[in-house]
LOFIRO-539471 format. One line per 8 residues: number of its first residue (from 1); their letters; for each residue x, y, z of N, C-alpha, C. Coordinates in steps of 0.02 Angstrom, whole numbers, m for minus. Layout:
N
NUM	A	X:Y:Z:X:Y:Z:X:Y:Z ~ ...
! end
This chain:
316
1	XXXXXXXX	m1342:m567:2198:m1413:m566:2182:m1452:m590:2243 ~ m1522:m568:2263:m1527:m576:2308:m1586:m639:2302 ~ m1597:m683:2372:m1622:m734:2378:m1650:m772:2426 ~ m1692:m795:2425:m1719:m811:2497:m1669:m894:2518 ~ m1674:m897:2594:m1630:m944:2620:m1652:m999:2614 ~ m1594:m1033:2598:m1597:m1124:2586:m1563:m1170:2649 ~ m1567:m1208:2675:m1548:m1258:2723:m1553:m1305:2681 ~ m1502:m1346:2662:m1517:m1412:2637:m1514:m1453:2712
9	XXXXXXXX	m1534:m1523:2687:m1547:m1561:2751:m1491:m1627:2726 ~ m1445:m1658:2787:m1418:m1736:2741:m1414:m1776:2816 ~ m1456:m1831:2802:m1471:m1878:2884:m1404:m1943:2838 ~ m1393:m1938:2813:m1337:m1991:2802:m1270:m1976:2747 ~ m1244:m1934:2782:m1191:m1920:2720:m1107:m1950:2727 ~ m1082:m1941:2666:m1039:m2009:2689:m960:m1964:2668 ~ m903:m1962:2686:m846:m1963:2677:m816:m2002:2625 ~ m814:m1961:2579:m806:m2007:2493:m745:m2004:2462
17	XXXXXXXX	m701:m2051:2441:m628:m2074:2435:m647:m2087:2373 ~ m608:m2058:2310:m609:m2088:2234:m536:m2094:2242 ~ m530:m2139:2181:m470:m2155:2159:m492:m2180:2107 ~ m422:m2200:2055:m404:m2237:1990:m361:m2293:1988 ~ m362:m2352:1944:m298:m2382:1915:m334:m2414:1862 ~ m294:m2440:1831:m278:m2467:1770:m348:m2518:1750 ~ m349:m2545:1804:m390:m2622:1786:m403:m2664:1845 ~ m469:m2669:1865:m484:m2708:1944:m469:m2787:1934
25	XXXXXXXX	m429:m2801:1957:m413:m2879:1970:m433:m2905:2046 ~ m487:m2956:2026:m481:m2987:2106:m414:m3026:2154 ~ m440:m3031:2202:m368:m3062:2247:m319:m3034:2244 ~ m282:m2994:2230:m222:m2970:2214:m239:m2911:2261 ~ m137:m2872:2284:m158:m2803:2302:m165:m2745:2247 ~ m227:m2693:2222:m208:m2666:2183:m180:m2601:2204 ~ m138:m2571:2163:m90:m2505:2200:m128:m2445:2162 ~ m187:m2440:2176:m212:m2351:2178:m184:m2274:2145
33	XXXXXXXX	m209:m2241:2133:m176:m2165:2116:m200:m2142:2187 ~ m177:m2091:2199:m189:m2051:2277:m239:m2025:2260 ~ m290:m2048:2305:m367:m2025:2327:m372:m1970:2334 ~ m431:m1917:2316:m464:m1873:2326:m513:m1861:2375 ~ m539:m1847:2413:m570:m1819:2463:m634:m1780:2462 ~ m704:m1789:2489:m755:m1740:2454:m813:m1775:2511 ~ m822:m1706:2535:m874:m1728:2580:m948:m1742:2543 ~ m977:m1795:2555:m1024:m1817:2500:m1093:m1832:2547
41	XXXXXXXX	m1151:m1815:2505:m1228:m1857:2525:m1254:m1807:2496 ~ m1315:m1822:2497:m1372:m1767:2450:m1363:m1698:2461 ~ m1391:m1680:2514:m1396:m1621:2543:m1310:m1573:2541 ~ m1272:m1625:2561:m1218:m1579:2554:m1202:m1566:2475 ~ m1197:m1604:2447:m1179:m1603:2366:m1236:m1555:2348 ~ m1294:m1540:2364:m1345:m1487:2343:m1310:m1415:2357 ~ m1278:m1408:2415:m1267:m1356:2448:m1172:m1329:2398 ~ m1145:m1390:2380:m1089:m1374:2347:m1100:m1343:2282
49	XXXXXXXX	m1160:m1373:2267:m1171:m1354:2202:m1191:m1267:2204 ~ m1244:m1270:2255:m1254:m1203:2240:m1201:m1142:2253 ~ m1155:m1176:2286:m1105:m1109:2291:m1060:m1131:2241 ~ m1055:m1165:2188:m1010:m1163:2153:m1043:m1108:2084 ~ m1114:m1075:2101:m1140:m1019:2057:m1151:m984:2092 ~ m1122:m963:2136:m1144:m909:2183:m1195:m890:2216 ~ m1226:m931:2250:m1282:m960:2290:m1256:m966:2352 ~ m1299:m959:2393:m1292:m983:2471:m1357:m1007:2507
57	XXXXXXXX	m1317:m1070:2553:m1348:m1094:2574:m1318:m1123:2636 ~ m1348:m1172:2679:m1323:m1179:2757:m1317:m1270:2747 ~ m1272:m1319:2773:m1295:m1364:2770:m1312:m1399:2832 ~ m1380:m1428:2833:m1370:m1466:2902:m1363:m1555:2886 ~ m1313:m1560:2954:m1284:m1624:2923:m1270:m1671:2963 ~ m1279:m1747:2998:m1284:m1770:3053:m1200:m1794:3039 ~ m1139:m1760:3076:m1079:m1797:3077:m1079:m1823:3135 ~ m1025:m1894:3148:m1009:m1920:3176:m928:m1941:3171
65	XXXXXXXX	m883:m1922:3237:m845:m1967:3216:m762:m1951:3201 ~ m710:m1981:3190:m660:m1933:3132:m686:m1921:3060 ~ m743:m1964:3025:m751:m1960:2968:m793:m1884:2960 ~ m829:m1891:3010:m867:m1812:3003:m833:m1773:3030 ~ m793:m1759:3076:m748:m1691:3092:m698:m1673:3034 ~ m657:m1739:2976:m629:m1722:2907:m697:m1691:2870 ~ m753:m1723:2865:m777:m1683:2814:m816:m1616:2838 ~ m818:m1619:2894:m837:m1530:2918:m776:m1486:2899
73	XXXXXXXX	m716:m1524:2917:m655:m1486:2881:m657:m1452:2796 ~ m678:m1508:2777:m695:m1511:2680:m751:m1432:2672 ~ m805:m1441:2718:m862:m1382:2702:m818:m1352:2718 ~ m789:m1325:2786:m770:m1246:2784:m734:m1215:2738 ~ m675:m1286:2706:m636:m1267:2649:m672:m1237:2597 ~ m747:m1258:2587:m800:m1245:2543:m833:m1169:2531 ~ m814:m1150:2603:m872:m1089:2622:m947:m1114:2638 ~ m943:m1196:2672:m1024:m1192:2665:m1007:m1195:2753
81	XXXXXXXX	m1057:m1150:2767:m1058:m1156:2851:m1139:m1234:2862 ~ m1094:m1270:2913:m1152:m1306:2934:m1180:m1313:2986 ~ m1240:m1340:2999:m1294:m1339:3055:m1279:m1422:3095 ~ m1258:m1436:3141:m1255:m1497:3147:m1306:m1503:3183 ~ m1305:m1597:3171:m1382:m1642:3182:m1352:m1702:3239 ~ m1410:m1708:3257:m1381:m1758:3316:m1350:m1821:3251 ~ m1291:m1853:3277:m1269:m1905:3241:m1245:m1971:3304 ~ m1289:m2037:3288:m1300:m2086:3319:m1219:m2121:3311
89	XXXXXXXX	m1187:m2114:3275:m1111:m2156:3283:m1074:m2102:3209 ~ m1020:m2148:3187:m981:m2142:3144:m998:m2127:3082 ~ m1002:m2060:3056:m1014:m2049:2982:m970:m2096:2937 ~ m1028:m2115:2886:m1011:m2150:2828:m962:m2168:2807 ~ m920:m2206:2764:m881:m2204:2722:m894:m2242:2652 ~ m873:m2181:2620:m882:m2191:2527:m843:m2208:2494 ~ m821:m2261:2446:m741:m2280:2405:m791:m2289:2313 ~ m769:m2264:2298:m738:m2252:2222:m685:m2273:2184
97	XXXXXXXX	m691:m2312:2158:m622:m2334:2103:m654:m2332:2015 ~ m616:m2286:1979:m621:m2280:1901:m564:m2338:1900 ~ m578:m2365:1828:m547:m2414:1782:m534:m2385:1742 ~ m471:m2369:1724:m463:m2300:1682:m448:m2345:1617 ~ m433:m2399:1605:m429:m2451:1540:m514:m2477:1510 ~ m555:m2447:1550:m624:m2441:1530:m659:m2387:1547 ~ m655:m2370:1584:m692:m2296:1612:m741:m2298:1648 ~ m736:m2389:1664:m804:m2419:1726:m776:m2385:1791
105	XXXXXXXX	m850:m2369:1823:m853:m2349:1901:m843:m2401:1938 ~ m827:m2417:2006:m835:m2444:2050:m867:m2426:2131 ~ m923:m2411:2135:m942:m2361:2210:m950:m2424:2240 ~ m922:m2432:2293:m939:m2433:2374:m987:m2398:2417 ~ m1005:m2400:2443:m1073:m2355:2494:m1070:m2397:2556 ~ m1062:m2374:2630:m1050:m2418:2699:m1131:m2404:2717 ~ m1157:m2426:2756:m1244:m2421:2786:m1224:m2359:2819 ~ m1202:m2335:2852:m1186:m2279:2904:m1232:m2318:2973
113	XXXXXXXX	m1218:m2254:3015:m1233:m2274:3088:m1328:m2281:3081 ~ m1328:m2353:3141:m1412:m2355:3161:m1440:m2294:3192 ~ m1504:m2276:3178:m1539:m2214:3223:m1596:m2241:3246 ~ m1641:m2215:3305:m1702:m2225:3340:m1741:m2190:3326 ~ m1784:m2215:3366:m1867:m2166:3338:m1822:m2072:3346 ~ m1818:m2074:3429:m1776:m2015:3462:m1731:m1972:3406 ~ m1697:m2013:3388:m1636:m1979:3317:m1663:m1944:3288 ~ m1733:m1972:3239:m1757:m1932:3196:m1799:m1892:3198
121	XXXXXXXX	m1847:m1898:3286:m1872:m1839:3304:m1827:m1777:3320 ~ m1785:m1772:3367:m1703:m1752:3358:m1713:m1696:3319 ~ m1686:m1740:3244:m1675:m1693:3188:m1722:m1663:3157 ~ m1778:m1690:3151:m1853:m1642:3135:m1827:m1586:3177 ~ m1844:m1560:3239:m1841:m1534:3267:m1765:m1459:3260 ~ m1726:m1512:3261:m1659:m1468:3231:m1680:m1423:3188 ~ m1695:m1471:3136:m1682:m1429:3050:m1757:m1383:3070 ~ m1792:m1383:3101:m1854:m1336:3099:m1809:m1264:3136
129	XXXXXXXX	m1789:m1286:3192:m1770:m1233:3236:m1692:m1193:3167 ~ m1659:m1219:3142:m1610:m1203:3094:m1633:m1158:3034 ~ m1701:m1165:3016:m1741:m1135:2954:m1803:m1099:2966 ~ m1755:m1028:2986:m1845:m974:2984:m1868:m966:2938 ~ m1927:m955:2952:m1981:m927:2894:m1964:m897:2846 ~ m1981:m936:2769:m1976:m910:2702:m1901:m954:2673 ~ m1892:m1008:2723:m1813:m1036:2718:m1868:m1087:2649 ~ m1808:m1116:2617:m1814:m1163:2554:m1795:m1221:2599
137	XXXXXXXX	m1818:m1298:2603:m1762:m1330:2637:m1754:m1401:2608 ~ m1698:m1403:2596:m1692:m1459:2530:m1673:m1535:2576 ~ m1724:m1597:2568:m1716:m1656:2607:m1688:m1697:2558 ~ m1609:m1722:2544:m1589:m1767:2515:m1548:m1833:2495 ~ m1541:m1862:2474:m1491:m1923:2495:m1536:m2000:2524 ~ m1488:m2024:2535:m1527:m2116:2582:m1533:m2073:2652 ~ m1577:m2119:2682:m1600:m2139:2725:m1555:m2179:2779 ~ m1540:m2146:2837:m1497:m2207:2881:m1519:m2247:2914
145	XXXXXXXX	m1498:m2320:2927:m1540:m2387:2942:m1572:m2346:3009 ~ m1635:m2364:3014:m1667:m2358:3090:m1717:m2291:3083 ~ m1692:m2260:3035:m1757:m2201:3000:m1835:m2206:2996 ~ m1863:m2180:3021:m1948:m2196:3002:m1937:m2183:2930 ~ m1995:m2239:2886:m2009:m2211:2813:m2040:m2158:2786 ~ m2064:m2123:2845:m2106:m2054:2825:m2078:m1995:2841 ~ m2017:m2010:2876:m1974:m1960:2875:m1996:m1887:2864 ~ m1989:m1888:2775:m2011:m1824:2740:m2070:m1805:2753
153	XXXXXXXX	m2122:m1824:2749:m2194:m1819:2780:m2184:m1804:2863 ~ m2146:m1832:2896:m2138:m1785:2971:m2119:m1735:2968 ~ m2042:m1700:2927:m2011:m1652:2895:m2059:m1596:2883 ~ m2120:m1624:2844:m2145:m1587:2805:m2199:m1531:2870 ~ m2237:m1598:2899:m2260:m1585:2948:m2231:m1523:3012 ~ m2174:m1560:3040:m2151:m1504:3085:m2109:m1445:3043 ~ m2094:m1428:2980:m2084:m1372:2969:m2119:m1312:2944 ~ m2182:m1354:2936:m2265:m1300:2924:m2255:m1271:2874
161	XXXXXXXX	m2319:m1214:2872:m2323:m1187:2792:m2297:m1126:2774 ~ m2247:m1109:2833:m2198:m1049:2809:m2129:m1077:2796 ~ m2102:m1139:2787:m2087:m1170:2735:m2064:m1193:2670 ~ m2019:m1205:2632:m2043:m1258:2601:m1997:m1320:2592 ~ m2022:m1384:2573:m1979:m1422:2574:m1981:m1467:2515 ~ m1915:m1477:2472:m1907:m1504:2439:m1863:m1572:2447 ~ m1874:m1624:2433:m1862:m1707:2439:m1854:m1722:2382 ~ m1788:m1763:2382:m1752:m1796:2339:m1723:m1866:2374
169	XXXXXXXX	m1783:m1910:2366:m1748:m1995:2429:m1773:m2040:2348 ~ m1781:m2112:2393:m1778:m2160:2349:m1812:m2210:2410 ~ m1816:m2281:2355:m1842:m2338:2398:m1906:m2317:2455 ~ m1916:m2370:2507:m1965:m2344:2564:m1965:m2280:2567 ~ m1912:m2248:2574:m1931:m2175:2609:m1990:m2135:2542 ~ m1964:m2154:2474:m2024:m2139:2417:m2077:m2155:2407 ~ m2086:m2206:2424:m2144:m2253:2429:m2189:m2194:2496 ~ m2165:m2221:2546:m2222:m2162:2595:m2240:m2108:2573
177	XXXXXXXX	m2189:m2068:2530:m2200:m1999:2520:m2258:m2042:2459 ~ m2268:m2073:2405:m2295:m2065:2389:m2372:m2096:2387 ~ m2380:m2118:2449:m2446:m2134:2479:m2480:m2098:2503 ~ m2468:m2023:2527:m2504:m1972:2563:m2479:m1920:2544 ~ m2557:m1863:2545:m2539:m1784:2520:m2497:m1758:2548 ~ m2424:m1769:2548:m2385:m1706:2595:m2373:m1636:2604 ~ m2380:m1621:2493:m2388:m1563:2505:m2338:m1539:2493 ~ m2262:m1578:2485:m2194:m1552:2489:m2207:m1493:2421
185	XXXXXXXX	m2157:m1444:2418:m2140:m1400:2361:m2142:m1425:2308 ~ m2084:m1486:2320:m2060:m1496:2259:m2053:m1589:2257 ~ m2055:m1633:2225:m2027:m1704:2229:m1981:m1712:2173 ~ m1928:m1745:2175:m1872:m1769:2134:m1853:m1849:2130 ~ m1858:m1864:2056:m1849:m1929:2071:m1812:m1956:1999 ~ m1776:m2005:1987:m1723:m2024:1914:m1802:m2079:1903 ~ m1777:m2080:1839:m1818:m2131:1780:m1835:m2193:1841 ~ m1770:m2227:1854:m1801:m2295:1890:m1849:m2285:1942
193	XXXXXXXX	m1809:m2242:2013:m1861:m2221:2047:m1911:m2193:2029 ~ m1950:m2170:1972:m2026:m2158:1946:m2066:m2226:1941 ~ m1996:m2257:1891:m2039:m2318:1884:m2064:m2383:1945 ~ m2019:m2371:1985:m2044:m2397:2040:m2093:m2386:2092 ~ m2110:m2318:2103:m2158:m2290:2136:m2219:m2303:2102 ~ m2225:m2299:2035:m2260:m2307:1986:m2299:m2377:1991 ~ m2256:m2420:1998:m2257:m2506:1977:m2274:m2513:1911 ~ m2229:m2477:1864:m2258:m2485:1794:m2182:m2464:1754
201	XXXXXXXX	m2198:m2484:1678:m2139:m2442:1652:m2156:m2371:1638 ~ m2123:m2327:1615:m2135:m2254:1596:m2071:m2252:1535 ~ m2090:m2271:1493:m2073:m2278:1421:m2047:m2244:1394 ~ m2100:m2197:1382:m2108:m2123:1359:m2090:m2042:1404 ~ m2077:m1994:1371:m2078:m1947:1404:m2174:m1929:1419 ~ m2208:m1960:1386:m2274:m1927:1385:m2317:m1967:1461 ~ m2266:m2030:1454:m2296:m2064:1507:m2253:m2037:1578 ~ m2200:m2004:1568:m2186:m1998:1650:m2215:m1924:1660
209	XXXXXXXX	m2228:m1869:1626:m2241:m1818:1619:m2330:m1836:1637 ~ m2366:m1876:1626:m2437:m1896:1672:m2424:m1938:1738 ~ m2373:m1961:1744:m2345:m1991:1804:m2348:m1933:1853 ~ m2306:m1905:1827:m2297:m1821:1859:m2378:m1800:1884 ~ m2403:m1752:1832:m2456:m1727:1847:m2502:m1784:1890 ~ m2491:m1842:1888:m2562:m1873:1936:m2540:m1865:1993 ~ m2452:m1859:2023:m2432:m1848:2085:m2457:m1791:2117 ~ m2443:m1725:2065:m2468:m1649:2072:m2523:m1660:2115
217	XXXXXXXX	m2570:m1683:2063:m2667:m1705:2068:m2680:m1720:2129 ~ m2631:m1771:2153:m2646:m1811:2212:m2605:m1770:2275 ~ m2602:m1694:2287:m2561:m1686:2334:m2498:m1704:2364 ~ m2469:m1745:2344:m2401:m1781:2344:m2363:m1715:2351 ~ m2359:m1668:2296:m2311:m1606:2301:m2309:m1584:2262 ~ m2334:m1501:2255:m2334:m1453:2209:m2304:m1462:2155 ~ m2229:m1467:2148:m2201:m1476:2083:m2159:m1555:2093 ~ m2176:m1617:2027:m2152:m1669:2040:m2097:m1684:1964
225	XXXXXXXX	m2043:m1699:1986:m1998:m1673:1929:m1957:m1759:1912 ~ m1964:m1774:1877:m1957:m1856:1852:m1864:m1829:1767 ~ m1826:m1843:1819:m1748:m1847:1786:m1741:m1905:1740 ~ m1752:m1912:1679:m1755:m1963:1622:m1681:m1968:1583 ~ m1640:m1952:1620:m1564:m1966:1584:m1551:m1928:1533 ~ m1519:m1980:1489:m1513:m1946:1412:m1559:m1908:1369 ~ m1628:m1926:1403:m1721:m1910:1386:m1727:m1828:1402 ~ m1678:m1817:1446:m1695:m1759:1462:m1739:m1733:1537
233	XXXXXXXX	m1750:m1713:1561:m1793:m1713:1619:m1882:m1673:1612 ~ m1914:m1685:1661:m1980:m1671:1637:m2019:m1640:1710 ~ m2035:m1578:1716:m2068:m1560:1773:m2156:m1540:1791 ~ m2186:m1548:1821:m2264:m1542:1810:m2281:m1496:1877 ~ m2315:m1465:1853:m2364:m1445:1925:m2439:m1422:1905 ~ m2460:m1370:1936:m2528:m1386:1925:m2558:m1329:1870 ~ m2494:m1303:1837:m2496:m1259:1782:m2488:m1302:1711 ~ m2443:m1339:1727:m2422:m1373:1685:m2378:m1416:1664
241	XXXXXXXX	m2347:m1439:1605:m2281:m1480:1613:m2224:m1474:1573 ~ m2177:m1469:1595:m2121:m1440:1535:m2058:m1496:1558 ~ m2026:m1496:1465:m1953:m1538:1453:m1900:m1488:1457 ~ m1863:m1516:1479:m1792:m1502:1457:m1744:m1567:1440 ~ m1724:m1517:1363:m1688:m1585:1350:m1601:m1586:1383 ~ m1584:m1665:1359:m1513:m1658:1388:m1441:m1635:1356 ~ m1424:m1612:1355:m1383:m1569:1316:m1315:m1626:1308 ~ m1311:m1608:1256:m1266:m1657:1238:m1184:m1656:1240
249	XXXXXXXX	m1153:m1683:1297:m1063:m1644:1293:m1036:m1733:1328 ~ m963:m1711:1321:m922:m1774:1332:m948:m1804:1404 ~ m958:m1859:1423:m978:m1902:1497:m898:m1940:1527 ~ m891:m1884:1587:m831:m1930:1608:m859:m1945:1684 ~ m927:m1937:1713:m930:m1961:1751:m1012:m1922:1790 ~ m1067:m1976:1792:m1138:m1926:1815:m1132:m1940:1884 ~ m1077:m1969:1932:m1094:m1949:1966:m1109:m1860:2009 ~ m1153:m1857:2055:m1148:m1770:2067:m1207:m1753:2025
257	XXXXXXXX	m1231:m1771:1970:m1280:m1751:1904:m1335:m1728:1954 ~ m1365:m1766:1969:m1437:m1770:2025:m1427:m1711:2072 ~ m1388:m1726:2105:m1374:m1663:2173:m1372:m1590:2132 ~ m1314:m1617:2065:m1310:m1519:2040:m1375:m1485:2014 ~ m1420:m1534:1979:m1474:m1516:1967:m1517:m1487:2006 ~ m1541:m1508:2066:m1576:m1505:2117:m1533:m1440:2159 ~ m1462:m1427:2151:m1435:m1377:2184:m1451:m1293:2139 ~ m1433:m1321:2061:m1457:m1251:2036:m1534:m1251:2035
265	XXXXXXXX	m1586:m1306:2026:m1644:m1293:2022:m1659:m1228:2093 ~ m1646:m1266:2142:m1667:m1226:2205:m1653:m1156:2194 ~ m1582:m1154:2205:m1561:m1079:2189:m1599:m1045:2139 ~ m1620:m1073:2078:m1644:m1016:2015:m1732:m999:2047 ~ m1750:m1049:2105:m1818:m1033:2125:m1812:m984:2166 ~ m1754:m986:2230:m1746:m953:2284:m1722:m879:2243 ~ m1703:m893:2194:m1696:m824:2167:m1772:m781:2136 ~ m1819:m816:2130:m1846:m769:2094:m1887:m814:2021
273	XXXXXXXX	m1860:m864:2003:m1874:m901:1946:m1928:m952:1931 ~ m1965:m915:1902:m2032:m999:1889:m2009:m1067:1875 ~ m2071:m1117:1868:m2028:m1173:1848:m2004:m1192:1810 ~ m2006:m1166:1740:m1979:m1177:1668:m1904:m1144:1670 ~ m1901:m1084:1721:m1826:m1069:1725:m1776:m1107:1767 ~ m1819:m1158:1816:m1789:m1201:1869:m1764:m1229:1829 ~ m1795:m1265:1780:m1772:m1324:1763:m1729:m1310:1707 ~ m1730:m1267:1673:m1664:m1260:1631:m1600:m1253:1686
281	XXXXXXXX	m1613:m1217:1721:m1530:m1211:1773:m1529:m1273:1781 ~ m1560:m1304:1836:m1541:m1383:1824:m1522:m1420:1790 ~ m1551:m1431:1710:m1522:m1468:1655:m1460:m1423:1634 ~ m1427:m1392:1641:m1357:m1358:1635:m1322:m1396:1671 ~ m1335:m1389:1767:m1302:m1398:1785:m1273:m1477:1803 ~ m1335:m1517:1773:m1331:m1591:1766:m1285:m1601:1715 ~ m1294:m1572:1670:m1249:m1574:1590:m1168:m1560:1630 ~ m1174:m1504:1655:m1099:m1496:1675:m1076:m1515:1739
289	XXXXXXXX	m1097:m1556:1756:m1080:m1618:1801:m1053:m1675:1789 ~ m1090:m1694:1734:m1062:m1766:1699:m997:m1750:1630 ~ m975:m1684:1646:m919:m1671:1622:m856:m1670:1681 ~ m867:m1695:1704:m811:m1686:1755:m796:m1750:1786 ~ m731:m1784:1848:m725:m1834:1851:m758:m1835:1921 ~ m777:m1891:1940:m789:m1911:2006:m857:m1877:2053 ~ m841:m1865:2134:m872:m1787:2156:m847:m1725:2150 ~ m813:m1702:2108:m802:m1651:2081:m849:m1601:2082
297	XXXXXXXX	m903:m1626:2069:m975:m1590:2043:m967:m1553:1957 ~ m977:m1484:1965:m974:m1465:1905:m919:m1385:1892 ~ m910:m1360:1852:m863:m1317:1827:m923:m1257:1815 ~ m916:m1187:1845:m942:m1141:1839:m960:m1107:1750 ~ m899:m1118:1720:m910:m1071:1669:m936:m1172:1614 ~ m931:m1211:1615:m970:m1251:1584:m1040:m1247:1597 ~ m1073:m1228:1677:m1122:m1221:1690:m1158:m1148:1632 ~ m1131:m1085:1630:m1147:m1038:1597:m1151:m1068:1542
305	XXXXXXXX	m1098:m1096:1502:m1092:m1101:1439:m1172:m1131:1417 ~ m1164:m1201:1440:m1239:m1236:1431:m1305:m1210:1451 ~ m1306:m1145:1499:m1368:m1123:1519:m1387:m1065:1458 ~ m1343:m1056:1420:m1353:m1043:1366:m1377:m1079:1316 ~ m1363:m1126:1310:m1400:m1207:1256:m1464:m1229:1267 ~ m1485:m1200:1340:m1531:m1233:1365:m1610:m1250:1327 ~ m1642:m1281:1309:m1688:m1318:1274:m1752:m1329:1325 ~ m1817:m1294:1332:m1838:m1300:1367:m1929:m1314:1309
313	XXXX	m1976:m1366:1334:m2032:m1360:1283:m2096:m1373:1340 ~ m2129:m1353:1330:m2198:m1328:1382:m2242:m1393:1319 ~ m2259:m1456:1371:m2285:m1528:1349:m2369:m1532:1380 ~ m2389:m1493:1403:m2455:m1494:1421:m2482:m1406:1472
! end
């Protein structure tokens, strides 16, 4: 099917190790199941997702390191071809341990390498020259220490209005974006991060769904899409605002949820799809994400199955 081009973007992505045992005991050595492997951070997990529905997309990705030459190994195994970014030291490393006598997570997350002003002009620059005109270009994941907080707002800036850019961050880097009209496509953000940008609670679906639209209002970014968990997710723009609810199947693990969402959302736009059809692909592919273990991401024909279930209600 045909589609206009996506570049996802990932300034900090990390080399992600899951494993299992029984039960975390401190002090002791514990003896592990053999680790799994999965090249991980926003942007790339966006880009897995979309080819796991037959989507394409490019990833650009700052490696460093042996940890980033294994996980450039991981994409090609993928089919995702990537764009590399200048990278200031040693890509990330990610550890995971399930408690399989509870089914508690354990993530680890390392800071990754410091960057300079230079770094992140750098990669502006990269990912512009990487994404011609009419490209989609998806900004997602943390932030690596030494990042300007406006990042996305530079992003937004040097990739102009043939364009577009969609952002999915957190903490400072959200906060800037949401102090000034940037303009982005699209903004993505989970329940807490609303409520924090916010400085308020958002209770209700009725209250993050005007959360939304005042972002719209305020230039912040065309479509602002607030992920409410079990609530379901809620998207606004300047048409209007629509739910999708969350579909209800076994949870063995959300991590990946966020990225798959944001991976089929893109794709069902780059295909052709308004926003009420975005967001059902998304809530599928969130649903069939958190059916699966670890970064796995999600299972193709669970994705169909539920995009069939899909529950979508137009709230203003």
């Amino acid at each position: 099917m045909a589609q206009e081009p996506v570049l996802t973007v990932t300034l900090n992505p990390a080399y992600d190790l899951a494993t299992s045992i029984e039960r975390v005991v401190p002090e002791i050595k514990l003896r592990c199941a053999a680790p799994l492997a999965d090249p991980g951070g926003g942007g790339i997990n966006v880009s897995r997702a979309i080819a796991r529905i037959d989507g394409e997309s490019r990833a650009a990705v700052s490696l460093g390191g042996p940890n980033g030459e294994a996980m450039e190994r991981l994409l090609a195994e993928e089919g995702i071809t990537t764009v590399p970014l200048p990278a200031p030291g040693e890509t990330r490393l990610s550890f995971a341990v399930t408690e399989t006598l509870t089914g508690a997570q354990f993530r680890f997350m390392m800071p990754g390498p410091e960057w300079s002003e230079a770094d992140a002009e750098a990669a502006v620059a990269a990912v512009r020259e990487a994404a011609p005109p009419g490209t989609r270009v998806v900004l997602s994941g943390s932030t690596p220490p030494g990042v300007p907080e406006d990042i996305a707002a530079r992003m937004q800036a040097g990739l102009g209005s043939e364009r577009r850019l969609y952002v999915d961050t957190s903490g400072p880097a959200l906060h800037a974006i949401g102090r000034v009209p940037a303009g982005l496509a699209l903004l993505r953000m989970d329940g807490a991060e609303a409520e924090d940008l916010a400085g308020r609670p958002l209770p209700t679906r009725r209250a993050s769904a005007e959360f939304a639209a005042d972002l719209v209002g305020r230039g912040v970014a065309e479509a602002v899409l607030v992920a409410r968990g079990g609530d379901g997710n809620i998207v606004a723009d300047a048409e209007g605002v629509w739910h999708a609810e969350a579909l209800r199947v076994p949870v063995v693990s959300k991590v990946g949820a966020g990225d798959s969402f944001l991976g089929a959302f893109v794709l069902a736009r780059a295909r052709g799809g308004d926003l009420p059809e975005a967001l059902g692909w998304g809530a599928a592919a969130a649903s069939a994400a958190c059916m699966t273990p670890a970064t796995e991401l999600f299972r193709r024909e669970d994705f169909e199955r539920l995009l069939e279930m899909r529950e979508i209600t137009r709230m203003a």
